[in-house]
Structure formats: structure tokens, C-alpha cells
LOPA-228622 format. One record per residue (C-alpha): z, y, x; residue number from 1. Coordinates in steps of 0.02 Angstrom, whole numbers, plus 50000, padded with zeros to 5 digits. Each point is the difference from the previous one (the first is absolute). Layout:
BEGIN
+-------+-------+-------+-----+
|    c3 |    c2 |    c1 | seq |
+-------+-------+-------+-----+
|     Z |     Y |     X | NUM |
...
+-------+-------+-------+-----+
//
This chain:
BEGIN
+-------+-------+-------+-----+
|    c3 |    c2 |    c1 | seq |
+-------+-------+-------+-----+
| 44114 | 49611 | 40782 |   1 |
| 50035 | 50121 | 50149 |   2 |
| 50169 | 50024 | 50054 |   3 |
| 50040 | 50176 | 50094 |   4 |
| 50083 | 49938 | 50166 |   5 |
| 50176 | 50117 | 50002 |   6 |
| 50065 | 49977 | 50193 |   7 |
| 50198 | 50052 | 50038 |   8 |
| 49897 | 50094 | 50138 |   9 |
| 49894 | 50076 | 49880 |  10 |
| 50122 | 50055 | 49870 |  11 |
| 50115 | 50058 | 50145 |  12 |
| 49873 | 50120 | 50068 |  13 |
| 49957 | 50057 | 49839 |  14 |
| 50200 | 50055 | 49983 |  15 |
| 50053 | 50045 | 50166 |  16 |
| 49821 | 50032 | 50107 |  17 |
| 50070 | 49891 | 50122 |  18 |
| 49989 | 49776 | 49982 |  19 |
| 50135 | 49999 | 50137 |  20 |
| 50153 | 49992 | 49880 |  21 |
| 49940 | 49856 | 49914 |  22 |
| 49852 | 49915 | 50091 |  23 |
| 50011 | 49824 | 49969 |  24 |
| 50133 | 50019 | 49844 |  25 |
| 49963 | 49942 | 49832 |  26 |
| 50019 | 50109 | 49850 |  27 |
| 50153 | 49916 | 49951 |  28 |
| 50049 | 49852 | 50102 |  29 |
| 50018 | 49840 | 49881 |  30 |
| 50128 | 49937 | 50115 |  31 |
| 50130 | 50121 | 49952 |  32 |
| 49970 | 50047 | 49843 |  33 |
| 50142 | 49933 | 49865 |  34 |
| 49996 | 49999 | 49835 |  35 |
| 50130 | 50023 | 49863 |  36 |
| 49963 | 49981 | 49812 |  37 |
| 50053 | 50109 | 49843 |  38 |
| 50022 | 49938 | 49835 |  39 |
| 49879 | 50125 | 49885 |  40 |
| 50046 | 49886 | 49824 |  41 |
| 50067 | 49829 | 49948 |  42 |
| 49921 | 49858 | 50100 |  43 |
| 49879 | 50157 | 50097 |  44 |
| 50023 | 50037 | 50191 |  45 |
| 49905 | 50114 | 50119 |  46 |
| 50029 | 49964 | 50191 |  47 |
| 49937 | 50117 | 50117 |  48 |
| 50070 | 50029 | 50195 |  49 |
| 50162 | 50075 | 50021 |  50 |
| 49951 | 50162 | 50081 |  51 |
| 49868 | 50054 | 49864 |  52 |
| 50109 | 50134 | 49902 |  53 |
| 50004 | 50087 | 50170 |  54 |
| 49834 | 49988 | 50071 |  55 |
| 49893 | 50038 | 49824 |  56 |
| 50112 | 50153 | 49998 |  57 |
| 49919 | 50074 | 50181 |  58 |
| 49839 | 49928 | 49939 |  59 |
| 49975 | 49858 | 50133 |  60 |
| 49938 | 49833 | 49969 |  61 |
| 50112 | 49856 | 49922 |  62 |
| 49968 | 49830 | 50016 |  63 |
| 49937 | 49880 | 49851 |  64 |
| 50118 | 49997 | 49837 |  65 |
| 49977 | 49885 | 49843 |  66 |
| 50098 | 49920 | 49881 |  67 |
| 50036 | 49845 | 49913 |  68 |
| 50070 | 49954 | 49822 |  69 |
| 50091 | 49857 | 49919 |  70 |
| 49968 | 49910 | 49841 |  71 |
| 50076 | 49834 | 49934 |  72 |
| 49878 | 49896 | 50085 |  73 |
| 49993 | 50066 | 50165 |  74 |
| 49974 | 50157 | 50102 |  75 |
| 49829 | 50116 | 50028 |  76 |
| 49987 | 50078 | 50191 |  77 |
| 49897 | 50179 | 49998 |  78 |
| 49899 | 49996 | 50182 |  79 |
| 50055 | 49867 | 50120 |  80 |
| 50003 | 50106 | 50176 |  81 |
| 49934 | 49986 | 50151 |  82 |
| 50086 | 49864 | 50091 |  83 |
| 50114 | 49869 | 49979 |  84 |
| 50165 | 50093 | 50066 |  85 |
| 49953 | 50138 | 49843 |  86 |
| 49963 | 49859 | 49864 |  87 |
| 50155 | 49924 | 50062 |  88 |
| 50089 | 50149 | 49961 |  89 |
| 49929 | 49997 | 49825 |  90 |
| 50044 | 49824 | 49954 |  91 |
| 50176 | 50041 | 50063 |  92 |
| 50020 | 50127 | 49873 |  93 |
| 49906 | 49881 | 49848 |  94 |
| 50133 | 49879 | 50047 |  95 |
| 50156 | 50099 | 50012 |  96 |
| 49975 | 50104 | 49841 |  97 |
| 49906 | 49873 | 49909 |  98 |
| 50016 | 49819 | 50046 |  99 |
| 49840 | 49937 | 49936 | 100 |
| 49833 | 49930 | 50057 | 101 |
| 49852 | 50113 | 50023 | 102 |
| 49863 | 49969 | 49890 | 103 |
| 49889 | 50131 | 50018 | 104 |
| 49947 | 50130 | 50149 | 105 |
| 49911 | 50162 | 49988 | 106 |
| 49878 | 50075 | 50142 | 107 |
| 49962 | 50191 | 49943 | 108 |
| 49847 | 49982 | 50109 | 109 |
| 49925 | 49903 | 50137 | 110 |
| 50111 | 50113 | 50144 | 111 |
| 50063 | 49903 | 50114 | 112 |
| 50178 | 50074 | 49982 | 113 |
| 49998 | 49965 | 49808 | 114 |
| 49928 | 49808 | 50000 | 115 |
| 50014 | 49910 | 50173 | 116 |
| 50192 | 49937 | 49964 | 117 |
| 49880 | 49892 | 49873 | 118 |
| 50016 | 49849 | 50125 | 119 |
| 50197 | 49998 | 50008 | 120 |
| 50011 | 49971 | 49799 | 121 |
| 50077 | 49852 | 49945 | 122 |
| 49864 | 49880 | 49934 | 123 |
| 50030 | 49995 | 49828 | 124 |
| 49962 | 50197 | 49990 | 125 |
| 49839 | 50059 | 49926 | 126 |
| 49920 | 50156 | 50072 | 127 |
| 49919 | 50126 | 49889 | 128 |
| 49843 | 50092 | 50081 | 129 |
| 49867 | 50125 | 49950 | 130 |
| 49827 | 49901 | 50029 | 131 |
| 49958 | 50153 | 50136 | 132 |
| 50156 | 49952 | 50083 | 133 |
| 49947 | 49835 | 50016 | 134 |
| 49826 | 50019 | 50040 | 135 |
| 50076 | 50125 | 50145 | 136 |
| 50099 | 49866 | 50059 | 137 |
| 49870 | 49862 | 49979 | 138 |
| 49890 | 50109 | 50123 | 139 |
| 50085 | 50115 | 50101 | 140 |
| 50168 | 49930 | 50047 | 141 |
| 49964 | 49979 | 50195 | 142 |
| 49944 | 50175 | 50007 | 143 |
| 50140 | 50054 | 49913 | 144 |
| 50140 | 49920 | 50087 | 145 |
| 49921 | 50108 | 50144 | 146 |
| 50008 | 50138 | 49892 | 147 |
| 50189 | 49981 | 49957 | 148 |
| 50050 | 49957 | 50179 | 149 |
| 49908 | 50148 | 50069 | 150 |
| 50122 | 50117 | 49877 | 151 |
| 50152 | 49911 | 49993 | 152 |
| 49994 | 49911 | 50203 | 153 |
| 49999 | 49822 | 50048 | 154 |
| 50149 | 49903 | 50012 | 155 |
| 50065 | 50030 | 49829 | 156 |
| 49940 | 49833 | 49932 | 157 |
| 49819 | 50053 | 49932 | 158 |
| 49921 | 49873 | 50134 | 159 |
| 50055 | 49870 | 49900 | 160 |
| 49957 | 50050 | 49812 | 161 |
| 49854 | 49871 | 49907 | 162 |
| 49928 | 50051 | 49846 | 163 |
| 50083 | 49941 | 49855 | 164 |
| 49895 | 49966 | 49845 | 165 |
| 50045 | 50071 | 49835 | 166 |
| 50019 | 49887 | 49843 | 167 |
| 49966 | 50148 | 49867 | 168 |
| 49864 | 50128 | 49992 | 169 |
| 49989 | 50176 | 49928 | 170 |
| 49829 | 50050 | 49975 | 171 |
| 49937 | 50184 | 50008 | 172 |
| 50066 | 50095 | 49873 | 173 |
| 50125 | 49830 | 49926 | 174 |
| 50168 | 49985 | 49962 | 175 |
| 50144 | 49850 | 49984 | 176 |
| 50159 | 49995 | 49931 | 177 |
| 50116 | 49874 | 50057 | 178 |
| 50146 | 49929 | 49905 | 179 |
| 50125 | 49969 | 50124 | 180 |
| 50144 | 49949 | 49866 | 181 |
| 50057 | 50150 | 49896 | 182 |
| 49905 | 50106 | 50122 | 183 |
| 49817 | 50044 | 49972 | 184 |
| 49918 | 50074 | 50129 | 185 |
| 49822 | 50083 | 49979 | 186 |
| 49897 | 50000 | 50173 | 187 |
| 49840 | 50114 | 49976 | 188 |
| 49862 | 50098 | 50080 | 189 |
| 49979 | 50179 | 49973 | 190 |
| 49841 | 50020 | 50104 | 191 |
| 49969 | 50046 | 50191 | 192 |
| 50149 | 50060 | 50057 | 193 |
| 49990 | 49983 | 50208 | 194 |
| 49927 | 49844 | 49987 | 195 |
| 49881 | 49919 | 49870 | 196 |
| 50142 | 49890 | 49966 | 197 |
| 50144 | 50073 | 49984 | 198 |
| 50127 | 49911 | 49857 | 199 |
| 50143 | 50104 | 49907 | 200 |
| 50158 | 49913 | 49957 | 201 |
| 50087 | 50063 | 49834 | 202 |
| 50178 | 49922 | 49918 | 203 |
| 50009 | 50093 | 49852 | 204 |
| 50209 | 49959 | 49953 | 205 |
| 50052 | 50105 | 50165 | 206 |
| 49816 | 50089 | 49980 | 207 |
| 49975 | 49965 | 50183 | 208 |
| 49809 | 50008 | 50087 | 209 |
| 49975 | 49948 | 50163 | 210 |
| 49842 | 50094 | 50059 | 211 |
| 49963 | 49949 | 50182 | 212 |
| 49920 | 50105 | 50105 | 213 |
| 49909 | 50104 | 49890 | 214 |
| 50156 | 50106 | 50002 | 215 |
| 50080 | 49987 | 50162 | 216 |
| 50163 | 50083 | 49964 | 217 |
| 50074 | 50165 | 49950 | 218 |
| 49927 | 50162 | 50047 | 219 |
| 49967 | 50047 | 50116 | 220 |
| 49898 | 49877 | 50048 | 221 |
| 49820 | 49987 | 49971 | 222 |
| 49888 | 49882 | 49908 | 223 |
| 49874 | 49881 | 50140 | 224 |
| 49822 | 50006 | 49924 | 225 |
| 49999 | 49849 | 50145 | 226 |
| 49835 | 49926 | 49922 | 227 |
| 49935 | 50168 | 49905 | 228 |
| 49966 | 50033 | 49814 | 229 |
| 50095 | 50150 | 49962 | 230 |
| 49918 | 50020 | 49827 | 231 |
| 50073 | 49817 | 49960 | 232 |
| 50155 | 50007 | 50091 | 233 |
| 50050 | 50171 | 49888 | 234 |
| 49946 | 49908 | 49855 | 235 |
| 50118 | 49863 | 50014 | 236 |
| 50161 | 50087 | 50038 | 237 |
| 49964 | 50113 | 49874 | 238 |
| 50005 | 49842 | 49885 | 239 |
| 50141 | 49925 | 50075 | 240 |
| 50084 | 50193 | 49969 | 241 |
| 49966 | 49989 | 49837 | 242 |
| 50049 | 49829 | 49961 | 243 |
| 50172 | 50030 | 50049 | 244 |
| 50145 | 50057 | 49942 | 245 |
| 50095 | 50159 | 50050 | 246 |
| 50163 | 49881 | 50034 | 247 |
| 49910 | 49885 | 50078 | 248 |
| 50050 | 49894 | 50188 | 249 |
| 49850 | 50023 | 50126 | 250 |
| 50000 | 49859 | 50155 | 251 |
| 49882 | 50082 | 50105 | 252 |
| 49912 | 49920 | 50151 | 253 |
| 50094 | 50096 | 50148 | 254 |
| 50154 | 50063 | 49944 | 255 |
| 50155 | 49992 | 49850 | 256 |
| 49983 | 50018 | 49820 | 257 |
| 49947 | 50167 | 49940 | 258 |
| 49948 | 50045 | 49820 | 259 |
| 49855 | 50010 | 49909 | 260 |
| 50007 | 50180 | 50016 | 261 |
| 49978 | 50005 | 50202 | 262 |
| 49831 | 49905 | 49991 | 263 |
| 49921 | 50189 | 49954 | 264 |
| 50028 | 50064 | 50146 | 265 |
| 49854 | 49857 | 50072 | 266 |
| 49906 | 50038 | 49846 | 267 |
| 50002 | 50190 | 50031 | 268 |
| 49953 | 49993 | 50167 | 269 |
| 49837 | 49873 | 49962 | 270 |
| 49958 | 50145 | 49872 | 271 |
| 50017 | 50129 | 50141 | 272 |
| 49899 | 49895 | 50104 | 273 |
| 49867 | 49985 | 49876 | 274 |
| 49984 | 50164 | 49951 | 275 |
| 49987 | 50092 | 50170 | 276 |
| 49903 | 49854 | 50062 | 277 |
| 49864 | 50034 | 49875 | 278 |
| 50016 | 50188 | 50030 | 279 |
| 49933 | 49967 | 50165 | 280 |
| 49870 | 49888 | 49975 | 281 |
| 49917 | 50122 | 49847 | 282 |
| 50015 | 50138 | 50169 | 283 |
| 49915 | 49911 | 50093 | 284 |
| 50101 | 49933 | 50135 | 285 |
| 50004 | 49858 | 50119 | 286 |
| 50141 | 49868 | 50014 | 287 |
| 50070 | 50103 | 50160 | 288 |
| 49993 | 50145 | 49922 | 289 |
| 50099 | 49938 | 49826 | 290 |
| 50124 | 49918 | 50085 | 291 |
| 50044 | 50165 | 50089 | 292 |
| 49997 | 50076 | 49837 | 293 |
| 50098 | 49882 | 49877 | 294 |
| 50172 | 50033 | 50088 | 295 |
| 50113 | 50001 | 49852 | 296 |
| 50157 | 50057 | 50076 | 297 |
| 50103 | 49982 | 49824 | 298 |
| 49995 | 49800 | 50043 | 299 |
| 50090 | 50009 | 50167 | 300 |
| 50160 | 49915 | 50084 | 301 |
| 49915 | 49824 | 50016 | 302 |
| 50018 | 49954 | 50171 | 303 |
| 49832 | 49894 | 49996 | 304 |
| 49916 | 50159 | 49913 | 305 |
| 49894 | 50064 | 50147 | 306 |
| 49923 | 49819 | 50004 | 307 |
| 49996 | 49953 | 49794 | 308 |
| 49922 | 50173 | 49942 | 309 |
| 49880 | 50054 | 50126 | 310 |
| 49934 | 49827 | 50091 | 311 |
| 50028 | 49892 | 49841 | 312 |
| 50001 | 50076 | 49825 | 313 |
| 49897 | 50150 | 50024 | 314 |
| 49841 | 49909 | 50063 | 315 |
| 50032 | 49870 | 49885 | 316 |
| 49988 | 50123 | 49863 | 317 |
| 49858 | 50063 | 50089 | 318 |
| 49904 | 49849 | 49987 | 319 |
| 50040 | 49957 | 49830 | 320 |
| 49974 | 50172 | 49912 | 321 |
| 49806 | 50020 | 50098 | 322 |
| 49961 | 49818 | 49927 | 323 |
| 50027 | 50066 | 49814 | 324 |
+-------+-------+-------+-----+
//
């Protein structure tokens, strides 16, 4: 599995036309960030950092949210962060507004910023996994420490993440629920969604989904097609859409809760994508040539747009639609 390499330098240059202003700089700097949590229902938190109201709102990027949510036997953790200081920050909150051991952990995906807190879980806490994640893990870790430390900088404690092994597997397509105590909690995949492993999390008392990065956060921002697939990626969301409520609490990956509601903004832009996409390729034209066409100015005001559209999602699209 190829992972698109997204340098500060890059993404800077892609905003500004200059690297000067943040050569060097991580996207968000996992030193800094801090999180505060929101009770969405009885026994159901979100956390997400402090300054993401603020920063969604202009359309820049927010650092990792998640979630976690108490039962009578103990506590589930959505995503685990990306360093010890963040997972700290996380168990902080399970033990003020909870008090009770955590049994289970969620990683969304294999992303570094989602799972590598893994190793700073107490003992007794079982990790749930999607078998891609794993396999990721199992054979790319090195590379993508590298990967992580190249977007987020050195020095904020990824040097000294291991792998942590999961002790329950999702398989392609699978589903769990887990009883936590008077809290069931159903765990499923919906498909390809950035990654091919990419787990939901739905509570259905406070109907609360965490979704990962599949939806970073509210419009508007952009959905990643980091690994590809539009066709799938569109398909999934479109089932996670329709599998939710209209009062429903949405944890996305990047940001605060939004509603079911906002996640058509991603799914109208995919469509967008697909359609003018395929326009071009029954004209006739090269990649070059469609990404100058596919502009789609009626999806603007993401600050990473100029990078996510045209070098990202648009080739990606590209590729995908010409191998139907």
C-alpha cells in the first residue's frame, strides 16, 4: 500500500507559492496541540484539540480528534494519537469524567496519528484493528514512522513509537459489537474509505459515529483519496450517509462533531469529481490536461485545496475512472 508523501513544504507552497513561512513546520505540531472533550450522550465523549471550532471554520487543518465511551465495565478509547504527551491527554480525560479502566481501544486506521499512542495503553487494554491495519503495521511501520516524522517533524516523540499488536481483528467488509456494560457498541467496515481499512465507530443511545479520516471535518474541507479508489471511497460514505440518522453526533477524524447532514458536502464533491473527471476522459484528454479542466470552484475555502483537488483527488480519479 502506497502512501502519498504530504511535506509542510509541500502543502505550504501549494497555499502560499512560497515554503519560506513554514519550511521545516509540521502541519500541526503534536507538541502543542491540547485537547478538551464534549459530552455528545450519557457515558459518550468526543475530545478533539481546543482550537478546532476556530480553525475548521477558515478551513485549515486540525489536529487528530476521537472519542471514548463508558460502560459498567470499563471505558472504550476512539484513536489513541500520535504520541505519548496526546494519549496522555486522553487518559486524563477517561479518568476525570469516568474513573474506570480501559478495556478496549479503537485505531480508525493504521495512521500514525490515529494508532501509535497504542504503546502507552495500560496492559490490560485490548486493541481493536482492521486486519489491513495490521498487516500495514506488520510491514511497513519503519517506513512509516519516516513518513509521520517527515509531516509532523522530529522531536515530538515519534522516534520512540514500537508497533503495538492488536488483540481483535476486523476483516474486510466485518463488523463487532462490543458490550461494554449497558453500552453496546457496533465497530464495522463500510468499504474503502481512504484506506482499505478504515473502521466506523457507532453508539446508537447518543447515535454517535466516529468516522476517522474518511471525513476529515466540516466543510470546507476536502476528502484525501490518499491511497485512490474514488469509485469505492463514494460508495462507502454514501453508505455511511445513509445509515445515519438526521440527529445524529458525527466524530470526525480532524475536527468537532458535526452532523450527519455535513458529510454531503464530501459526498457532493466526490460526485463532482466523478462526473467531470469522466467528461474528460470520454474527450479525450490527458491527465495534464483534466486536471486543468476539473476546477470545481463551488468546493472552495479549504486551505489545503490547491494541493487535495488538483495533485491528489483529481488524478486519483483519473486513474480509477480509465481502469473501469
Amino acid at each position: 500500500m502506497k502512501r502519498t508523501i504530504i511535506s509542510a513544504a509541500l502543502i505550504a507552497t501549494s497555499i502560499f507559492g512560497s515554503t519560506a513561512a513554514f519550511a521545516n513546520e509540521p502541519v500541526w505540531d503534536a507538541n502543542k496541540v491540547q485537547l478538551i472533550s464534549e459530552k455528545l450522550g450519557e457515558g459518550v465523549y468526543a475530545y478533539y484539540p481546543s482550537d478546532a471550532k476556530e480553525l475548521e471554520n477558515k478551513g485549515l487543518p486540525v489536529a487528530t480528534s476521537g472519542g471514548f465511551i463508558v460502560g459498567e465495565k470499563g471505558v472504550m478509547i476512539i484513536d489513541t494519537m500520535l504520541n505519548e504527551r496526546l494519549n496522555k491527554q486522553v487518559q486524563d480525560m477517561v479518568k476525570t469524567e469516568a474513573g474506570k479502566p480501559i478495556v478496549y481501544a479503537v485505531n480508525t486506521s493504521f495512521h500514525g496519528d490515529h494508532s501509535y499512542g497504542n504503546m502507552y495503553l495500560p496492559k490490560e487494554t485490548k486493541i481493536i484493528q482492521h486486519q489491513v491495519t495490521q498487516n500495514y503495521i506488520d510491514t511497513h511501520f519503519e517506513h512509516d514512522t519516516q513518513f509521520m516524522m517527515q509531516n509532523f517533524g522530529k522531536g515530538r516523540g515519534i522516534e520512540d513509537i514500537t508497533p503495538t499488536d492488536a488483540d481483535i481483528l476486523i476483516s474486510t467488509g466485518g463488523s463487532i459489537t462490543v458490550d461494554l456494560g449497558g453500552k453496546l457498541v457496533d465497530i464495522m467496515d463500510f468499504g474503502f474509505a481512504q484506506t482499505g481499512g478504515d473502521l466506523f465507530v457507532w453508539e446508537a443511545e447518543s447515535k454517535t459515529m466516529w468516522t476517522g479520516n474518511p471525513i476529515i471535518t466540516v466543510k470546507p474541507s476536502l476528502p484525501w483519496l490518499l491511497d485512490g479508489h474514488l469509485l469505492e471511497t463514494l460508495d462507502s460514505l454514501k453508505k455511511v450517509r445513509a445509515f445515519l440518522p438526521d440527529d445524529a453526533n458525527v466524530v470526525p477524524g480532524h475536527g468537532s462533531p458535526m452532523t450527519s447532514a455535513d458529510i454531503q458536502w464530501h459526498i457532493d464533491y466526490l460526485e463532482a469529481v466523478k462526473t467531470q473527471v469522466q467528461a474528460a476522459i470520454d474527450d479525450g484528454l490527458t491527465l495534464k490536461e483534466t486536471v486543468a479542466k476539473v476546477q470545481l470552484p463551488e468546493f472552495t475555502g479549504y486551505a489545503l485545496r490547491d494541493w487535495v483537488h488538483p495533485a491528489l483527488n483529481v488524478p486519483a480519479a483519473y486513474r480509477d475512472l480509465s481502469a473501469k
